[in-house]
Residue frames relative to the residue before (quaternion, step in Angstrom):
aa qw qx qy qz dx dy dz
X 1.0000 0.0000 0.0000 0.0000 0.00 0.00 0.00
X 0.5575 -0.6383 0.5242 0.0836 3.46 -1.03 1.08
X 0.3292 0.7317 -0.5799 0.1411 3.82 -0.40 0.64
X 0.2052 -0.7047 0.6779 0.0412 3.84 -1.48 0.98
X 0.1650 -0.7932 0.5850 0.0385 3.25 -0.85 0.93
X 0.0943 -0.7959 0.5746 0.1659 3.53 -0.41 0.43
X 0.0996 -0.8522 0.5050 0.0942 3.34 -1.04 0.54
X 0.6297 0.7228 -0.1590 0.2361 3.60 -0.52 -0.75
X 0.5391 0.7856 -0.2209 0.2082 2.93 1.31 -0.59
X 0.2158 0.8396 -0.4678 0.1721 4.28 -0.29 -0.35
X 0.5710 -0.4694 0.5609 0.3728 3.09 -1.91 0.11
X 0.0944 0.6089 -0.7872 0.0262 3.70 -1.96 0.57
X 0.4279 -0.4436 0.7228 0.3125 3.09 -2.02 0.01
X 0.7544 -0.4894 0.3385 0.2770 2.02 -2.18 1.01
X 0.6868 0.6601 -0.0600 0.2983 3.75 -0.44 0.57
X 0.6641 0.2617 -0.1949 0.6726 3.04 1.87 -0.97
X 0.6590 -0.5577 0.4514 0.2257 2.93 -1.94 -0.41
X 0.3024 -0.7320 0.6074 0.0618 3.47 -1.22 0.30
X 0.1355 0.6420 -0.7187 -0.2301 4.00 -0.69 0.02
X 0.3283 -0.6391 0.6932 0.0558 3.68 -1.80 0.41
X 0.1873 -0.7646 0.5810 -0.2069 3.25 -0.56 1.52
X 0.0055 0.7097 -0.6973 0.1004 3.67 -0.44 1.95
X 0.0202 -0.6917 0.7112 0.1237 3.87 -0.86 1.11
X 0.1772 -0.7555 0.6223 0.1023 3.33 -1.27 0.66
X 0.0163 0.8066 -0.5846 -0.0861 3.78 -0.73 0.47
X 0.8077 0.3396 -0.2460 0.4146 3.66 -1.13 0.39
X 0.5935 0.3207 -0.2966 0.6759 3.41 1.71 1.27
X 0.1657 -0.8436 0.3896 0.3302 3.18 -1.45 0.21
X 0.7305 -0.4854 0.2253 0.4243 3.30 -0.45 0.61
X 0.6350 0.5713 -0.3775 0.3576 3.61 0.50 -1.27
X 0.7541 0.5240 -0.1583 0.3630 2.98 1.00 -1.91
X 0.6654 0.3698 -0.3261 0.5605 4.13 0.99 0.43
X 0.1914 -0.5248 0.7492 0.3559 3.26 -1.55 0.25
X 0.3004 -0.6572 0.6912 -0.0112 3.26 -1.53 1.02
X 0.0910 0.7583 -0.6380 0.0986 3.70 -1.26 1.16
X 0.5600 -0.6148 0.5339 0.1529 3.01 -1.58 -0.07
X 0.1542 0.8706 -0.4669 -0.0161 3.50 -0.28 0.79
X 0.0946 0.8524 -0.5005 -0.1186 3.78 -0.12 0.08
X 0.4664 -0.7152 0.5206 0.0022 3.51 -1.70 0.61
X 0.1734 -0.8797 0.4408 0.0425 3.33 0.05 1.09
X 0.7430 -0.4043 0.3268 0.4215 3.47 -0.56 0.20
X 0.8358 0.0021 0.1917 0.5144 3.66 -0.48 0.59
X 0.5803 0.4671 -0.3186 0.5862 3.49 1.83 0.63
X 0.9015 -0.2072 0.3767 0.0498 3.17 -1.72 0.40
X 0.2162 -0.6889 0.6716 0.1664 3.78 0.27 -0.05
X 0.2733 0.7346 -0.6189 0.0518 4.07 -0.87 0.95
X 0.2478 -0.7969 0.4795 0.2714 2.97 -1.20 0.49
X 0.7321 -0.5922 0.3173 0.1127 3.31 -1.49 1.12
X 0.6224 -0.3444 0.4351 0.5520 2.88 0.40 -1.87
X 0.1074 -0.7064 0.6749 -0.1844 3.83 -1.29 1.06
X 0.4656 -0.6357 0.6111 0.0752 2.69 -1.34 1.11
X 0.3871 -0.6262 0.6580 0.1582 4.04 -0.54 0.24
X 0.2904 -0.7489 0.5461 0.2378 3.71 -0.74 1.57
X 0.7977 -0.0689 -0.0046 0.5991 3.90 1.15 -0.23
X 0.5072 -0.2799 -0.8117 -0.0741 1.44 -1.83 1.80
X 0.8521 -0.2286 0.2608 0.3920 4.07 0.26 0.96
X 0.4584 0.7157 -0.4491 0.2755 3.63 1.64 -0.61
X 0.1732 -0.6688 0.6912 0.2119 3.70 -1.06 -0.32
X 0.1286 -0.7644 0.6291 -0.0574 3.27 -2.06 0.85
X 0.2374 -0.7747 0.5817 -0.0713 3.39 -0.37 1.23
X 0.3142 -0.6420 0.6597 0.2321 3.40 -1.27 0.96
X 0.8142 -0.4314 0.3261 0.2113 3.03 -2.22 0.42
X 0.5722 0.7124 -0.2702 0.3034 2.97 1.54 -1.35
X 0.6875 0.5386 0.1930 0.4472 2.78 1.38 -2.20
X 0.8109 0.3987 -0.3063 0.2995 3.26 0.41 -0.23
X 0.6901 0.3483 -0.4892 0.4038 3.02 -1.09 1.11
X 0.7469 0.2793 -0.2210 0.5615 3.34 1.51 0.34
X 0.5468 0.2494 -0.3339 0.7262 3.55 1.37 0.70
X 0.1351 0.6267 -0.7654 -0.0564 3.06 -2.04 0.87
X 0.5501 -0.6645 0.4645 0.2001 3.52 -1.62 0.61
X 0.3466 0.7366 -0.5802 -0.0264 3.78 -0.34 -0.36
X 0.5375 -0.5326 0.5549 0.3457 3.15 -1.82 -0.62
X 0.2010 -0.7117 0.6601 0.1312 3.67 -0.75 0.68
X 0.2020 -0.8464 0.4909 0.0427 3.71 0.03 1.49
X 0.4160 0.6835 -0.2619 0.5396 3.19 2.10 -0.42
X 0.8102 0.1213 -0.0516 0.5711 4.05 -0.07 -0.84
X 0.2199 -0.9236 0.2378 0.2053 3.77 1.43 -0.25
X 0.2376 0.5879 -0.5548 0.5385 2.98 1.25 2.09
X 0.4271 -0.6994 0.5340 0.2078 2.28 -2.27 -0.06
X 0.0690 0.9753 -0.2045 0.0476 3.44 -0.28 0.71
X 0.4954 -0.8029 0.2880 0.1644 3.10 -0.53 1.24
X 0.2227 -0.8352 0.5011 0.0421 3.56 -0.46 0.96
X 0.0810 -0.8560 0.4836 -0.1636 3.41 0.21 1.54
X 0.3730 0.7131 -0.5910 0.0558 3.45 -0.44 1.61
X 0.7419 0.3300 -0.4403 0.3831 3.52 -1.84 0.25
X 0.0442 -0.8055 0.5887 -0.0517 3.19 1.13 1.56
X 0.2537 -0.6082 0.7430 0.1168 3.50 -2.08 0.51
X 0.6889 -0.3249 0.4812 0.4340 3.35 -1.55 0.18
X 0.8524 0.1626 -0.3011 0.3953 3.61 0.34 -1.02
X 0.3762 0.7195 -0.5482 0.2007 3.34 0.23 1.05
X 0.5756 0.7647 -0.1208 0.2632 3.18 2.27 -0.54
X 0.2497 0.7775 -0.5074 0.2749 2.89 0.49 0.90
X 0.4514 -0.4042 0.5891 0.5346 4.02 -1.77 -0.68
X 0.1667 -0.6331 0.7558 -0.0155 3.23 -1.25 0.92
X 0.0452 0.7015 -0.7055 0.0904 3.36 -1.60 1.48
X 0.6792 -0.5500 0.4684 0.1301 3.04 -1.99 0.83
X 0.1812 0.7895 -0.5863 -0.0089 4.12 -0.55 0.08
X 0.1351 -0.7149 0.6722 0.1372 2.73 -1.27 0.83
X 0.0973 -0.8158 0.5686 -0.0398 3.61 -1.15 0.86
X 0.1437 0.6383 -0.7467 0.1197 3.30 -1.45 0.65
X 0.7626 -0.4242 0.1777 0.4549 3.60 -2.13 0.41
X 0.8563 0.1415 -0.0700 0.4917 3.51 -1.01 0.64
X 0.7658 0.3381 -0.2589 0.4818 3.71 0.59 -0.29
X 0.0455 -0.7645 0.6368 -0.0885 4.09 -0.70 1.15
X 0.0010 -0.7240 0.6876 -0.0562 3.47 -0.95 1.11
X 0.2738 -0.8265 0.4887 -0.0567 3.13 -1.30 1.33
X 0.4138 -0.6296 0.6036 0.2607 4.36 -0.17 1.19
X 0.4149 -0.6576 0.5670 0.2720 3.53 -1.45 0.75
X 0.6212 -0.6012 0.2375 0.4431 3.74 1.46 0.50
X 0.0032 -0.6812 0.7247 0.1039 3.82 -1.29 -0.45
X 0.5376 -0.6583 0.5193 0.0888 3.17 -1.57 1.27
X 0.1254 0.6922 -0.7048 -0.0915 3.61 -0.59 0.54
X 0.1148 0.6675 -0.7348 -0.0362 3.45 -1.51 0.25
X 0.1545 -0.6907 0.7039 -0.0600 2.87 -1.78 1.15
X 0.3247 -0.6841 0.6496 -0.0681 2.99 -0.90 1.67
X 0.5357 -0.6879 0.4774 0.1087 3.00 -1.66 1.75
């Protein structure tokens, strides 16, 4: 059986930082690109950034970049998402996926909110 935990989540000001932490068990990693995607209030589902299952590349929305990066912590074996000079709109439930052809797995989410 197939399970994603997200972690990491919480309250900050406007300003600090956050890391996010997706463990996954009963898959292997190599075999998914894996991403971030989070959902604001009364918004959209988007996605963020993701890592590519081959060749390993990473991608980073516009929204986000230069102040979020993805990687793999081969140490605690997640992925995770390192989120800093947070804004109000960064607040949203943020979840983990893991993907490949025909097959889409989905984190049960974590809340970030940043306060102004």
């Amino acid at each position: 059986e197939v399970q994603l935990q997200a972690s990491g989540g919480g309250l900050v000001q406007t300003g600090g930082s956050l890391r996010l932490s997706c463990a996954a068990s009963g898959l292997t990693f190599d075999d998914y690109s894996i991403a971030w995607f989070r959902q604001a209030p009364g918004k959209e589902r988007e996605g963020i950034s993701c890592i590519y299952s081959r060749p390993g590349s990473t991608d980073v929305a516009d929204s986000v970049k230069g102040r979020f990066t993805i990687f793999r912590d081969t140490a605690k074996n997640t992925v995770d998402l390192q989120m800093n000079s947070l804004k109000p709109e960064d607040t949203a439930v943020y979840y983990c996926n893991f993907r490949r052809t025909r097959i889409d797995y989905w984190g049960q989410g974590t809340l970030v909110t940043v306060s102004s």
